[in-house]
N, C-alpha and C positions, 0 to 999 in steps of 0.2 A: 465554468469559464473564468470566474473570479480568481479560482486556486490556480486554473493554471496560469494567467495576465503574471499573478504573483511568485512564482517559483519560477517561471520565467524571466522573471527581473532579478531573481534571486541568482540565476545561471549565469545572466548574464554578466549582472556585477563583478561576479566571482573572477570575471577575466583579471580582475584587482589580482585576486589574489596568484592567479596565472602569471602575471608579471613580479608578483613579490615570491615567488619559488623560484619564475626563471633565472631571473639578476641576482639571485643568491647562489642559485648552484651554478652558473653559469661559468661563474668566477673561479670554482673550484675545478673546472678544466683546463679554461683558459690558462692560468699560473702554472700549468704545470705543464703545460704545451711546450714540447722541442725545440721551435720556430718564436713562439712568444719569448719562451727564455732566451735564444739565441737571438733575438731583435732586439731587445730592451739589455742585453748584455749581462744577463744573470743576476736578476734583480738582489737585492740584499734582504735578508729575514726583515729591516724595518721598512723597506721600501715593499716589499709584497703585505706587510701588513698596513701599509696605507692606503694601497692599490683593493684591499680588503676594507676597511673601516673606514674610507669616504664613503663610500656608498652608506653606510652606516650614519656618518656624520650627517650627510645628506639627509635620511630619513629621521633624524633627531628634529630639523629644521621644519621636515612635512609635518609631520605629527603634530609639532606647533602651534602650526598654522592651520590645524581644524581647529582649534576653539575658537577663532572668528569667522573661517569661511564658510565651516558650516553653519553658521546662526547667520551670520551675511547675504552668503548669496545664494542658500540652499543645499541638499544633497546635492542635485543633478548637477548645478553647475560648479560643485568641487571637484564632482569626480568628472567633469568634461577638463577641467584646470591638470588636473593632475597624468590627464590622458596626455594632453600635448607637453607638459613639462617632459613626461617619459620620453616620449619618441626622440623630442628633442636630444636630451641625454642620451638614452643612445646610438643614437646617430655619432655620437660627437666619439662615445668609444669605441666604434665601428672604424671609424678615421681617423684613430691616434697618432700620432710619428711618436709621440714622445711620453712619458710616463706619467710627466706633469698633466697634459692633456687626456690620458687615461684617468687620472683621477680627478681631475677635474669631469670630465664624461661619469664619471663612478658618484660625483659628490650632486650632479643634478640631476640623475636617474634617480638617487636616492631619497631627495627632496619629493620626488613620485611617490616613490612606493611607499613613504612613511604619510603621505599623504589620505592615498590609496586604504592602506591598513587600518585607518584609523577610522576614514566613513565607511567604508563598505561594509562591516558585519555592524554600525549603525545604523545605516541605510537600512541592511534586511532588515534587521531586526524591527524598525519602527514600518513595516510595511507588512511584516506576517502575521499570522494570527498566533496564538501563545502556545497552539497544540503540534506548531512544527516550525515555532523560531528560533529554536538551537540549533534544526540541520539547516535551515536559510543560511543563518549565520553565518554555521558553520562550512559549507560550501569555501567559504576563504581559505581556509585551510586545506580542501580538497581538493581545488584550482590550483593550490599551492604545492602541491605533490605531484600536480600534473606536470608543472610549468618544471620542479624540481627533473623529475623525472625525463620532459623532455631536453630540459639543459643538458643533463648526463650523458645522455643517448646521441643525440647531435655531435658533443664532444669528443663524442668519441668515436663516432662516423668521422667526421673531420681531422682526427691523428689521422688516417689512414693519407690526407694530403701534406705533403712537402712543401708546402710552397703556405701564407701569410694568409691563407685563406682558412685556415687550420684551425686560427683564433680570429678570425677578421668576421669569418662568416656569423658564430654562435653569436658573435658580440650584437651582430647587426640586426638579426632574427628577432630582438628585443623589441623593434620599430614595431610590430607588427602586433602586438595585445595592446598597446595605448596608442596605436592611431583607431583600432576598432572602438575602444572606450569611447575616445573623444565622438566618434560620429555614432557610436548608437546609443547613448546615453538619451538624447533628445527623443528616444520612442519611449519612455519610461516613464511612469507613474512618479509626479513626486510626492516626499513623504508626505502623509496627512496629517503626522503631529504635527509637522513642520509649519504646513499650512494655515493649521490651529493656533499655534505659538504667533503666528505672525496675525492671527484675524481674518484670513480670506480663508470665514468655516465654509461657504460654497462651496468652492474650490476645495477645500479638505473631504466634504461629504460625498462629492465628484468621483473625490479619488481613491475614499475607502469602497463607494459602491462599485470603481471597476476592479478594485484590488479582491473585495471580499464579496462581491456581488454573486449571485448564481446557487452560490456553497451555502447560502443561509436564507432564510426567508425576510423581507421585510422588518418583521421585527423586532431581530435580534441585531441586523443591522443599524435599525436605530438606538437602543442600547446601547451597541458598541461605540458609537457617534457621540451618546449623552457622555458616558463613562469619559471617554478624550477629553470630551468638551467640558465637560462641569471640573475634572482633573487640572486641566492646562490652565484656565479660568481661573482657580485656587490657589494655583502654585504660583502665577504671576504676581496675586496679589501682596508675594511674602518672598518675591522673587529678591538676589541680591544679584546687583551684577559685576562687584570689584572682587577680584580673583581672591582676595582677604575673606571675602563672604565663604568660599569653596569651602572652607574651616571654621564657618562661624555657626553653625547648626552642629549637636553632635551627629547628627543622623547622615547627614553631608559625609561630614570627616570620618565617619566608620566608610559608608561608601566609596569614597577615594582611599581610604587605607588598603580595601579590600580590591579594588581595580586596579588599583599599581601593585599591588600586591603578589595577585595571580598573575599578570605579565612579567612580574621580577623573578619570579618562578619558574615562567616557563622559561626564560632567559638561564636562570643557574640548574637548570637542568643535564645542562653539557650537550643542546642537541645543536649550536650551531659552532662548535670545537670540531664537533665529527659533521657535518656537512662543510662546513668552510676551506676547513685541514686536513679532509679526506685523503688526497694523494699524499699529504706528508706525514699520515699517520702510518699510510701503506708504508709508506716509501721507510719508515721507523722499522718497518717490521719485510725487508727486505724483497717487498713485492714491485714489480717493474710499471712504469705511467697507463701504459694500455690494459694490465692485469688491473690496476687499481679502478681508472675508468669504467672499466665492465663490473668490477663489485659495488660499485659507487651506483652505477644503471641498477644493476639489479636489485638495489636497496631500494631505490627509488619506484622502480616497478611493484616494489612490497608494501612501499608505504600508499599507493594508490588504492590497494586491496584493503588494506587498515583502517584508512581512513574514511572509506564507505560503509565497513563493517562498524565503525566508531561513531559514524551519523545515523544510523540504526539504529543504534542503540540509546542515542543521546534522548532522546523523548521518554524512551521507556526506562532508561534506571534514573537518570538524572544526573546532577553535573558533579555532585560533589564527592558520591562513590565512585568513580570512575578516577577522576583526580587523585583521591589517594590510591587507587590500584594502578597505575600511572606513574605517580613519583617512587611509591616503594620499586614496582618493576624497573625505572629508568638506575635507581640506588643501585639494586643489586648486581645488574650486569656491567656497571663501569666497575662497581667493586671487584667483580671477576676479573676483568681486563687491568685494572691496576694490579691484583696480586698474581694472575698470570706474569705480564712484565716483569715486577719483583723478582718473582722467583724461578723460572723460566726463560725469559728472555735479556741473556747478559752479554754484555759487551759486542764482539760482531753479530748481527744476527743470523750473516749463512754461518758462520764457525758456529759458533757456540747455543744454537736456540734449539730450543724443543719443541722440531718440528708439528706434531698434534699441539701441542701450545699458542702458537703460530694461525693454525685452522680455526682454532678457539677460540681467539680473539678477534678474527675478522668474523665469526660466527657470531658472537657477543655483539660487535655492529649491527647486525640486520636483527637480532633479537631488542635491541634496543630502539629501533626506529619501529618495532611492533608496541614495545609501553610506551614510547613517546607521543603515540595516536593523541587520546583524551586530551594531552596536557596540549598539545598542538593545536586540536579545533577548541577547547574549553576556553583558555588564553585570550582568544576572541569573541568566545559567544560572551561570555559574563561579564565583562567590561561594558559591553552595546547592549545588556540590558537592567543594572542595575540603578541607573543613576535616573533622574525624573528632569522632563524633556527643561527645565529651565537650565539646566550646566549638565545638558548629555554628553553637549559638545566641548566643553573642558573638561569635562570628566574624562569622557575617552580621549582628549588631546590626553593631558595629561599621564593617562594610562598608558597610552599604546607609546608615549616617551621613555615612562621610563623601560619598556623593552627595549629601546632604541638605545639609552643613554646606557646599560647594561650589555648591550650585542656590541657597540664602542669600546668599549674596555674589554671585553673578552673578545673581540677581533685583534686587539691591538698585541696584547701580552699573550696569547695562545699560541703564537709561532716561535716565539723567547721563549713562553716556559717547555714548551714539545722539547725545545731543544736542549732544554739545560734537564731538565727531569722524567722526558718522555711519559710516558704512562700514569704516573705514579702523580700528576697533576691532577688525573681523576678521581681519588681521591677527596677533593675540595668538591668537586659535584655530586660525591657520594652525601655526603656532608647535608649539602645545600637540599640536595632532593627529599631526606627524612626528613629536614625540619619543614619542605613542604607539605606534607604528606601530615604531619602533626599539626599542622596551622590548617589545615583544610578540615581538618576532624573537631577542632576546637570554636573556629572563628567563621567560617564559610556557611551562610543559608541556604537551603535549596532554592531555584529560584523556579525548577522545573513546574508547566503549568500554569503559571501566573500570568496575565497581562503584563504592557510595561506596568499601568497603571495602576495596579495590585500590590507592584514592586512595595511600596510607603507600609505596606503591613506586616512585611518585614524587618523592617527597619523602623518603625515605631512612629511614625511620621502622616500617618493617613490625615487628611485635611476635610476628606467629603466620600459620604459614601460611596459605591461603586455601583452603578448600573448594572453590569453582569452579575454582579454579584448577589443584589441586594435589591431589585428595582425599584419596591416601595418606599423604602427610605431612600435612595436615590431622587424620587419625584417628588417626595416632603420635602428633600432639602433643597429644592429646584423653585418648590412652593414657596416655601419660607423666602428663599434668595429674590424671589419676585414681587412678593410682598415687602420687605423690605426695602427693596429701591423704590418702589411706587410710595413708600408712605414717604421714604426719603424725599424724592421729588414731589412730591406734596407738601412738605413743611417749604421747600425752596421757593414753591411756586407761590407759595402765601407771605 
């Protein structure tokens, strides 16, 4: 009963990331809608990239603001905050007149979903047990396929109308995963480290036994209880709490190197050039709005399949071989599609292209959203479990920013450079994705199978034995720690 309470809250969350696929690909219809372009009076390459990277700037801003709201006011009531900022938002890009008001609707939607991003695969993570908190996690990114996928699909039900409904509808559809956030979030477990961290261990032991209750007997549940408990208790005592601290341990600042790291990765990957500027990649390579739509759908129905097959497997190889067979696969298919372009695709594309060329490179697309899998759900799992619950929550602000502050900039220039160099832009993510792929090999620990709170033994920082780990020395040091305060309040009392 325990496991299912818990991957049930894990599903649910996930609606996060439902809403952070849908407002992503949502966009890549909308802009390219007949009736959108013809209301907004044929936007300009920088006005549709602004219409693109508020939403972006937005989520810089959310992401921020977890490293107090989650140590503030808890998981539950961040992700209830972030439910109603959504809806709000889009509601407001539902009822645009004007473009300023589209991005404005665009820049507090995005305040959501960067909000969103950043607790949810924290949330699971600090609620699962170690032997399946990479697919919790990960589920964010699976929701995120969905949400993708249904964006596509909608969009392109709705060309088929002539009339403002076309782009009015998809935009509005948004309302509908952060009103449900905001109202069921209150049926849900909150974190127990969280609980720990703040001192109401009742309440935390409460809610590990209904999280983990059933699945374990008695006494590994207390275990698992001491191990939080004697961990969090440790960590406090050496706690820092001015953001200058984040960098004053080496073990800290390896940590944060390595969680902004992999999100700035998954970022120069090139996968949100080709979800964002999908129709105008098409449209580079002389395919019509509604042809583009449907390969756009059907990418996204692929990556649904991926990403299930990718959660599968995340337990059993681990995170950090997959990563590299991930970046080398995302490398080599842009490299295709940039020297297809090159050599192949010149000047008009119906005159002069070579048609099988042509096939090849939208092929190359959907081959690329199969190695994007790993790098997709990892991005999130590793960030929400390497950092120790005293700066989880600037850790992953932090992290999941700078994905934000990197999707800004390549929202902004991807529509400038498509147009000045087409293809051959790819290139720079060929680039970006090997030297991922070598930083994953040299720098990256496995973290598969560990608790959070095992994380410290990788990273050279272990403060107090580990309960599951080690029980006897666990209860020595519990000994010690007991005797110690008593002789202390003894000398005080005298």
């Amino acid at each position: 009963m325990g496991r299912a309470v818990t991957i049930g809250s894990g599903i649910f969350l996930a609606i996060g990331g439902f809403l952070f696929g849908y407002d992503s690909g949502v966009i890549t219809s909308t802009i390219g809608q007949p009736t959108f372009v013809d209301y907004f009076g044929n936007p300009s390459n920088s006005e549709t990239g602004g219409i693109v990277s508020s939403f972006t700037g937005g989520a810089i801003l959310g992401a921020l603001a977890v490293s107090w709201s989650a140590d503030m006011l808890g998981r539950k009531k961040t992700v209830f905050v972030g439910g109603c900022i959504s809806a709000f938002g889009c509601a407001l890009q539902a009822g645009a007149a004007t473009i300023g008001m589209l991005i404005a609707g665009r820049l507090i939607a995005g305040i959501a979903v960067g909000l969103l991003s950043a607790i949810v695969p924290m949330y699971c993570s600090e609620i699962a047990e170690s032997s399946y908190r990479g697919a919790l996690s990960g589920l964010l990114q699976f929701m995120l396929s969905w949400g993708y996928f249904a964006a596509q699909w909608i969009g392109y039900g709705c060309n088929y109308s002539k009339s403002s409904f076309q782009w009015r509808f998809p935009l509005a559809f948004q309302v509908v995963p952060g009103i449900s956030l905001a109202i069921g979030i209150w049926f849900l477990q909150e974190s127990p480290r969280w609980l720990m961290e703040k001192d109401r261990h009742d309440e935390a032991r409460e809610s590990l036994r209904r999280l983990h209750g059933n699945g374990h007997n008695d006494e590994y549940l207390e275990l698992e209880y001491r191990e939080i408990h004697d961990t969090i208790v440790a960590e406090k005592q050496v706690a820092v709490r001015s953001w200058k601290g984040m960098v004053a341990k080496p073990a800290w600042r390896r940590r944060l190197a390595l969680g902004m790291g992999i999100q700035a990765f998954g970022q120069l990957s090139g996968i949100n050039v080709v979800n964002y500027y999908g129709l105008k990649i098409y449209d580079l390579l002389g395919i019509d709005t509604r042809t583009g739509l449907m390969i756009i759908g059907i990418s996204g129905s692929l990556s649904i399949v991926y990403c299930a097959l990718g959660l599968y497997f995340l337990e059993r190889v681990g995170r950090i071989k997959p990563m590299i067979f991930s970046s080398v696969g995302c490398a080599l298919t842009l490299l295709v599609n940039a020297v297809l372009s090159q050599y192949y695709v010149t000047g008009s594309v119906a005159a002069n292209s070579n048609p099988n060329a042509l096939r090849a490179m939208v092929a190359m697309n959907l081959v690329f959203s199969f190695f994007f899998t790993f790098t997709g759900i990892i991005t999130w799992v590793y960030p929400a479990e390497i950092f120790p619950v005293e700066i989880r929550a600037r850790g992953n602000s932090l992290s999941t920013l700078m994905n934000w502050c990197l999707g800004l900039v390549i929202g902004q220039i991807s529509p400038l450079a498509l147009g000045a160099v087409g293809f051959r832009y790819f290139y720079a993510f060929f680039v970006f994705n090997l030297c991922a792929a070598i930083s994953y090999f040299l720098f990256f620990p496995e973290t598969k199978g560990k608790t959070l709170e095992q994380m410290d033994t990788l990273f050279g920082d272990q403060i107090v034995p580990h309960a599951l780990e080690d029980p006897a020395a666990a209860a020595a040091a519990m000994m010690s720690s007991t005797e110690k305060h008593e002789a202390i309040s003894h000398e005080e009392h005298l």
